[in-house]
N, C-alpha and C positions, 0 to 999 in steps of 0.2 A: 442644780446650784452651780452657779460658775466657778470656773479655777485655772491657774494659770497653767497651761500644758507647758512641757518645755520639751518632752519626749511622750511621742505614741507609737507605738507599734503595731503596724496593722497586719501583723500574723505570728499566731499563736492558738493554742490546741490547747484543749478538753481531753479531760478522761475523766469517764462521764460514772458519777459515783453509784456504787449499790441503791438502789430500790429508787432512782429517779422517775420512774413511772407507775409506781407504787399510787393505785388511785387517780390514775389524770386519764385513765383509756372509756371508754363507754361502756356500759356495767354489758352489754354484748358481748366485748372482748376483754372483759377483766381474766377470765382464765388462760386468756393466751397474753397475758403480760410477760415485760421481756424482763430475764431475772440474771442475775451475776450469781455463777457457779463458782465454788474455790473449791479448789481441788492439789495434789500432788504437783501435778503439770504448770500452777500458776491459778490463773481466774481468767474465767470465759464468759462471754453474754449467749444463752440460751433464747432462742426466739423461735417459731416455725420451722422445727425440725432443722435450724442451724446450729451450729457452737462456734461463736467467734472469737480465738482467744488475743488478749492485748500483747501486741509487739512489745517486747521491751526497749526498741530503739525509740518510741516513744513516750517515755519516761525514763531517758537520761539525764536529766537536771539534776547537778550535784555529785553524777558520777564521775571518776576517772574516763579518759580515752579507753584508757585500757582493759577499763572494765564493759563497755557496751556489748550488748546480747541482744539476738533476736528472740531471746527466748521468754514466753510468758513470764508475769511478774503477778506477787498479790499487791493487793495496798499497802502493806508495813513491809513493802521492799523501795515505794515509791516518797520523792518529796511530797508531804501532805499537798502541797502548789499546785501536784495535776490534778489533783480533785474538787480539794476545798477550796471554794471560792475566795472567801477570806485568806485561807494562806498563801492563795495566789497573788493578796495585796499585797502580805506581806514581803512576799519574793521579788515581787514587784518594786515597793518600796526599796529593799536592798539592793539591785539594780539601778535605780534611777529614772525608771521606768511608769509617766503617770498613768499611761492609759495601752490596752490591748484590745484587740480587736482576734475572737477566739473561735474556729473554725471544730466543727464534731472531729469527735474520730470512730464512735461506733455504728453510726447508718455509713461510714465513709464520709470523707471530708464533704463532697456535694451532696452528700445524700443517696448516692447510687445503690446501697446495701435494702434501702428502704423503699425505694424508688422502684425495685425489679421485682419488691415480693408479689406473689401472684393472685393475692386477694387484695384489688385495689381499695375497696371499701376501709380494710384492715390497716392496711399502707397509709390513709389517708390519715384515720384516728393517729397511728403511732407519729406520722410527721409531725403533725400539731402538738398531740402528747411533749414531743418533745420540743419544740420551740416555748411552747406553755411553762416547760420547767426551767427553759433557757431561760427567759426573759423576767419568770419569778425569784427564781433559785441560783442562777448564774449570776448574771446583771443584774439583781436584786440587790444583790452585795454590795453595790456602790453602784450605780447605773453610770456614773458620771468615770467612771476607770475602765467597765468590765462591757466590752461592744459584744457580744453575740452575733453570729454570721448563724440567720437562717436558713433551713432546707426547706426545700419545697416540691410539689407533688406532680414532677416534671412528667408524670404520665398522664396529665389531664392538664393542659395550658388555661384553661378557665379555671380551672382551681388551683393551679400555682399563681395567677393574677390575685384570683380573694382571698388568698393565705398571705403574699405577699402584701395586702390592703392591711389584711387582719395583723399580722407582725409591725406594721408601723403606727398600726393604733396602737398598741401594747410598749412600746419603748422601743424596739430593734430598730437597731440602725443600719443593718447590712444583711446581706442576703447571701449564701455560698452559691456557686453557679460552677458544673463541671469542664474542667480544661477541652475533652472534648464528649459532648453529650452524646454525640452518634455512636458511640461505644457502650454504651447503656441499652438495655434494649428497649427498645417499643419507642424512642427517642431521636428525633433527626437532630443536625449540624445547624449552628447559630443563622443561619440566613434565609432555614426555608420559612413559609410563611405563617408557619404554626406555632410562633413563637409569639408571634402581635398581639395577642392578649396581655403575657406577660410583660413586653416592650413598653404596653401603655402602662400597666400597673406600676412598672419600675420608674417608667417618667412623669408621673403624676405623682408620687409620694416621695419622688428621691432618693431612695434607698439602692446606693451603690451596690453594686455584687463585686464579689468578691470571685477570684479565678485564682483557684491554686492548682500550684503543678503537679502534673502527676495524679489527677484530681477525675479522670476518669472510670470507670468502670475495670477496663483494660488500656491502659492507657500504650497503645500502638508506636505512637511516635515516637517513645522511649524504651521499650520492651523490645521492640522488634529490631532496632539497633544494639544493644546489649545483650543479645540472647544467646547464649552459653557464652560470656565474656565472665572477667572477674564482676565480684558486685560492686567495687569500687566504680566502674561503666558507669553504672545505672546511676550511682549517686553522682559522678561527674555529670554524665548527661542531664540528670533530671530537671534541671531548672532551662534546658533548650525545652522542654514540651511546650512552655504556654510561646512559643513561638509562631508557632502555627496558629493555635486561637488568636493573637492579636493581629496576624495577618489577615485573617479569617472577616476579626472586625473590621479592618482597613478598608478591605478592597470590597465587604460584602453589599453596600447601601445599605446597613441597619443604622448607621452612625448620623447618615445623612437624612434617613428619614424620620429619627428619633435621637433628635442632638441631645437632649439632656440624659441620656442616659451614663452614666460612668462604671466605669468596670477598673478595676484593680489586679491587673496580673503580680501576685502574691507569689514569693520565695524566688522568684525567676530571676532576679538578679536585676541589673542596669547597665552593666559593658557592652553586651551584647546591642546595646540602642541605636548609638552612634550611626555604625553600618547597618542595621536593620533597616533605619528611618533613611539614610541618603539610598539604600536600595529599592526599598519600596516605593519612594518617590521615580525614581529613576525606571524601576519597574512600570506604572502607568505614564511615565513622558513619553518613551518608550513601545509600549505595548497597548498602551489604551484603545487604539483604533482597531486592530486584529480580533481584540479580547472582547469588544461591546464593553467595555469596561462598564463598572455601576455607579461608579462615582463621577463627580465633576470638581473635586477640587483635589489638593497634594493629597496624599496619606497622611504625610505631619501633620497635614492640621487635623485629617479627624483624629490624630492621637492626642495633639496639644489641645483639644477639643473634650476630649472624652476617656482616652486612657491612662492610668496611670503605672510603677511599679516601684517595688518594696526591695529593698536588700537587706543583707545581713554584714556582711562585711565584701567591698566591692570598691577595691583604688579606683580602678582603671574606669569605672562609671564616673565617679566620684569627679576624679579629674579633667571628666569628657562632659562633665555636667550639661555644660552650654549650648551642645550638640542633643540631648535630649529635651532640654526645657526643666529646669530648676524647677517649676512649678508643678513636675509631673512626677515626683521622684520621692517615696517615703523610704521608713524604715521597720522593719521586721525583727524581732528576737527567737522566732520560732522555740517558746517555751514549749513543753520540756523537750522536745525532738532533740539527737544530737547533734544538729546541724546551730542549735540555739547559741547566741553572745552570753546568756546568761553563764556564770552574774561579772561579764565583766563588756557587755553594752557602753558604759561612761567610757571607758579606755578606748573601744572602737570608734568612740564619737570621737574621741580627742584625737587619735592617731588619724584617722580617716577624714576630718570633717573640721579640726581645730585649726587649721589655715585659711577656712572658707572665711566670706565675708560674714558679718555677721546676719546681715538678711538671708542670704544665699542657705546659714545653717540653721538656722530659726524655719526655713518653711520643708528641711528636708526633715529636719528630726520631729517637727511636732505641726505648723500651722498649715502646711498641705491637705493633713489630715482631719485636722481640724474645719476646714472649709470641705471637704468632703464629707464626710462624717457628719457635721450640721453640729461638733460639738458645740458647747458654750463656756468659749472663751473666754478671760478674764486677763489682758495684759498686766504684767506686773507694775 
């Protein structure tokens, strides 16, 4: 049903509630269903000899600064928002906020938790299992608010294509994809050639992927800088990771040989664009001849082409807008994480965004995403 967007936010997180796969596995693997343990310590998800317990940096919405903790949390420590779908509208609603667009957080944001277990047959059932309750039980709630970012079964590139086929039959509108995949095992880097299955799936159905930072297995380019630093490092750093992946796209011919595809570098910020984008042009004016370069046109264009990115709060992008392309440029609340606007998103719109033109803030806070996304729009 159509509706007027006037804010989307295309990054935000799941905590993914008790007994969601209760029933959705193949009666095969019903005994190895993955079960939430509560205990002294918090609450853990039990799968294959794992026990994964939930950060509590990802369910700070609502807390004090002062109070964030890495430490395990139950549910009646959390806003009902990071589980229940519903009161994530409501959160929503308070906010100002019509529409998210909600990234896992127990296979791991790309799915790499799922992706590495060592019974691929098993791997296969639980990815689906769980996009099946994404798309019933998550996005069910309202399909038209609630986007679900699929995982996919990135150890078999023909069956991440027909999952990715099967997810867009089903309502999903976006796909998660890891910042860098060669950190996964058994998984190569965005350009080698075993990726074209899913290249084609993603260009035929339209189904944006999503690239968030940090979003590796081990994510190297951020770790290996920060290691033994304070952890303030890691969370400064951590929105430079998807730096590399969108260089990665620029320069690699995946853009060129599969234009419609769109990828979204998610939390990364937009300052950083400016000089990215007059560098990397500058890089193949430059280097193209030495390099056998891949491409045959700027880097900007295959970004203004193909990429886009999300912030949370970001003057200095903000004011450099024209330098990036207005038209490439959303926004993010990263609910409940503590990096999230929540609940005061309107104020950042206003302070950050309330001098823009009015076209110029209409397509950063809601109709960028909205042409990407494939919502259905309804002008007021």
């Amino acid at each position: 049903m159509a509706r007027n967007y006037q804010v989307v936010s295309t990054d935000d997180h799941i905590i993914e509630p008790e007994g969601m796969f209760d029933g959705r596995l193949p009666s095969k693997f019903a005994d190895r269903t993955p079960k939430l343990v509560h205990d002294d310590e918090g609450a853990s998800w039990v799968y294959e000899g794992k026990s994964q317990q939930m950060s509590g940096l990802s369910t700070a919405a609502g807390q004090k600064i002062e109070e964030f903790s890495p430490k395990s949390k139950t549910f009646d420590q959390m806003r009902p928002g990071c589980y229940d779908p519903r009161e994530r509208i409501k959160d929503m609603d308070a906010d100002g906020v019509d529409a998210q667009v909600c990234f896992p957080t127990l296979p791991h944001i790309a799915g790499a938790n799922f992706i590495e277990l060592e019974d691929k047959e098993y791997a296969l059932a639980v990815i689906r299992a769980y996009n099946d309750w994404l798309a019933e039980e998550w996005c069910g709630a309202d399909p038209d608010r609630l986007i679900g970012a699929a995982i996919l079964p990135l150890f078999d590139m023909s069956a991440a294509a027909s999952e990715a086929r099967r997810v867009a039959g089903i309502g999903i509108k976006a796909v998660s994809l890891p910042s860098h995949p060669h950190t996964i095992a058994g998984l190569k880097n965005y350009p080698d050639p075993s990726w074209a299955p899913l290249y084609d799936a993603l260009s035929e159905t339209g189904l944006p992927a999503e690239v968030h930072i940090a979003s590796g297995k081990v994510d190297t380019s951020v770790l290996a800088k920060s290691a033994g630093s304070p952890a303030e490092v890691f969370v400064c750093l951590a929105p430079s990771s998807n730096m590399e992946f969108v260089a990665t796209m620029l320069f690699s011919g995946v853009l060129r040989k599969w234009p419609k595809l769109k990828f979204i570098s998610a939390e990364s910020g937009i300052g950083w664009l400016p000089y990215f984008l007059e560098r990397a042009d500058y890089t193949h004016r430059k280097h193209q001849f030495w390099t056998g370069s891949r491409i045959d046109v700027t880097p900007s264009d295959l970004f203004h082409q193909s990429v886009y990115a999300n912030f949370i709060s970001d003057r200095a992008g903000v004011e450099l807008r024209g330098m990036i392309g207005v038209d490439n440029i959303m926004l993010g609340t990263d609910y409940p994480h503590t990096d999230t606007s929540w609940p005061d998103t309107q104020r950042i719109i206003k302070e950050q965004l309330g001098d823009l033109p009015d076209e110029d803030r209409a397509k950063i806070c809601a109709l960028n995403a909205v042409r990407v996304f494939g919502l259905d729009h309804k002008p007021a």
